[in-house]
C-alpha positions in Angstrom: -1.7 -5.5 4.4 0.9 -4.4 1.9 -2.4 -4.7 -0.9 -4.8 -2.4 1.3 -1.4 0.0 1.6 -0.8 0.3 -1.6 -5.0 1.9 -1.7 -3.7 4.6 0.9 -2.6 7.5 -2.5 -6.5 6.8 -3.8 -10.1 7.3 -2.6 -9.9 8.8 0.9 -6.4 9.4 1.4 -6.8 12.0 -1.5 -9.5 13.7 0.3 -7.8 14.0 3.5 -10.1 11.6 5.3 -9.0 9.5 8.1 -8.2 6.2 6.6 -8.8 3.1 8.8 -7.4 -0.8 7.1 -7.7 -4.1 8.6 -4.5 -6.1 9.6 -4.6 -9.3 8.6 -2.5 -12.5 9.0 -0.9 -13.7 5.6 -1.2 -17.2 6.7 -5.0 -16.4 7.9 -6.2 -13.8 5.7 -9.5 -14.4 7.7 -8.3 -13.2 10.8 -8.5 -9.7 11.8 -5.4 -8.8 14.2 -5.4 -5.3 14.5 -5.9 -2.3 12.8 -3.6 0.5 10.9 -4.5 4.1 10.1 -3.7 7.2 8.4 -5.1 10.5 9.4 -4.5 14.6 9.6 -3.0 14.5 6.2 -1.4 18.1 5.1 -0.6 17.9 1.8 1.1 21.2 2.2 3.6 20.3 4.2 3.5 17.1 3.3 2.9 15.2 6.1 0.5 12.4 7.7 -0.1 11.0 11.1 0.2 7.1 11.1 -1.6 5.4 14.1 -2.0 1.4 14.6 -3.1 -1.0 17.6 -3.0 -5.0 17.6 -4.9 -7.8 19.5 -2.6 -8.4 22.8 -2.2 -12.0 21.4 -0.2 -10.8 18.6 1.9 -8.3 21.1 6.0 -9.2 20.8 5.6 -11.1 17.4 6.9 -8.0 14.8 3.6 -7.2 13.2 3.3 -3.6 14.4 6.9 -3.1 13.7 6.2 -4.5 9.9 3.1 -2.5 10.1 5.0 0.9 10.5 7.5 0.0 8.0 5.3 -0.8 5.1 2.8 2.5 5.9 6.8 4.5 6.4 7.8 3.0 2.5 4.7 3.8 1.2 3.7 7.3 2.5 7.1 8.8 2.4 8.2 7.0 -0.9 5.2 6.3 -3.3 2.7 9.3 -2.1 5.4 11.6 -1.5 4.9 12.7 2.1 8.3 14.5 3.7 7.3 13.7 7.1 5.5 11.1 9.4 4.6 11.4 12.9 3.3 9.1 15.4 1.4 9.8 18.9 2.2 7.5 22.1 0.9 7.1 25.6 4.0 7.8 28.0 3.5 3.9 29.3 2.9 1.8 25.9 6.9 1.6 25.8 6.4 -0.9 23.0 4.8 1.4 20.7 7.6 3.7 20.8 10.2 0.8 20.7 8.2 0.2 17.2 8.6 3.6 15.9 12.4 3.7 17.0 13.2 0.3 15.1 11.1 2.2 12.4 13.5 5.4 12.3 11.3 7.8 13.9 12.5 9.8 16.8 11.2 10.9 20.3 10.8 14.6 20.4 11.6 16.0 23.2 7.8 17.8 23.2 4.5 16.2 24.3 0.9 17.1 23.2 -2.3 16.9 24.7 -5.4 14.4 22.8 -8.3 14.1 23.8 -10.6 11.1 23.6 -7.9 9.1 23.8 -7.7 5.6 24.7 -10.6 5.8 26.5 -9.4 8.8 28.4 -11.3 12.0 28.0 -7.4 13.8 27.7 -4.0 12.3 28.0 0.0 13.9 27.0 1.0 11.7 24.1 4.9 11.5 23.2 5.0 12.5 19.4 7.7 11.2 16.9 8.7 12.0 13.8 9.9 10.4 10.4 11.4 12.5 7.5 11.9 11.5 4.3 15.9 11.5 3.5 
């Protein structure tokens, strides 16, 4: 993961394409676990919207929260980003227990997405990482 991460300042990432990696075990490199993204990069601002989902059978065993972290380092550190935010469903408690450990806080606004989760629209909680 932390190769493919390091890619994220080249290629697409520079265009302002969505950027989609493969989260592999380091023990397994084979297996595919989940999946980590970067999207809606403004590079005026700076900012980027970081987005990630694992297999249920790897739920509860830190990857998402090392996930966030290394994607956080990177895009705030090495490609300069001032700020990070992070959409949530209202009922994936998890996810935003991630981000929290991660340093990002709840806002206290919601926003609507649509196509969503297999929803047509849904209120996502946002949260937000600056750079310090």
């Amino acid at each position: 993961m932390l190769a493919a991460i390091r890619n994220l300042s080249g290629g697409d990432f520079e265009k302002k394409k969505q950027l989609i990696t493969g989260v592999y075990l380091q023990n397994n490199p084979e297996k595919l676990v989940g999946l980590a993204e970067v999207f809606d990069v403004k590079k005026r601002l700076p900012q980027a919207t970081i987005g990630y989902c694992i297999r249920e059978e790897y739920w509860h065993h830190g990857i998402a929260t090392h996930i966030v972290a290394l994607l956080k380092r990177h895009l705030l550190e090495t490609c300069g980003m001032d700020q990070l935010v992070a959409f949530v469903m209202p009922e994936n408690v998890w996810s935003g227990r991630v981000l929290l450990r991660n340093g990002f806080v709840k806002e206290q606004r919601t926003e609507e997405r649509h196509n969503w989760g297999g929803h047509e629209t849904v209120t996502v909680e946002v949260y937000t990482c600056k750079r310090v």
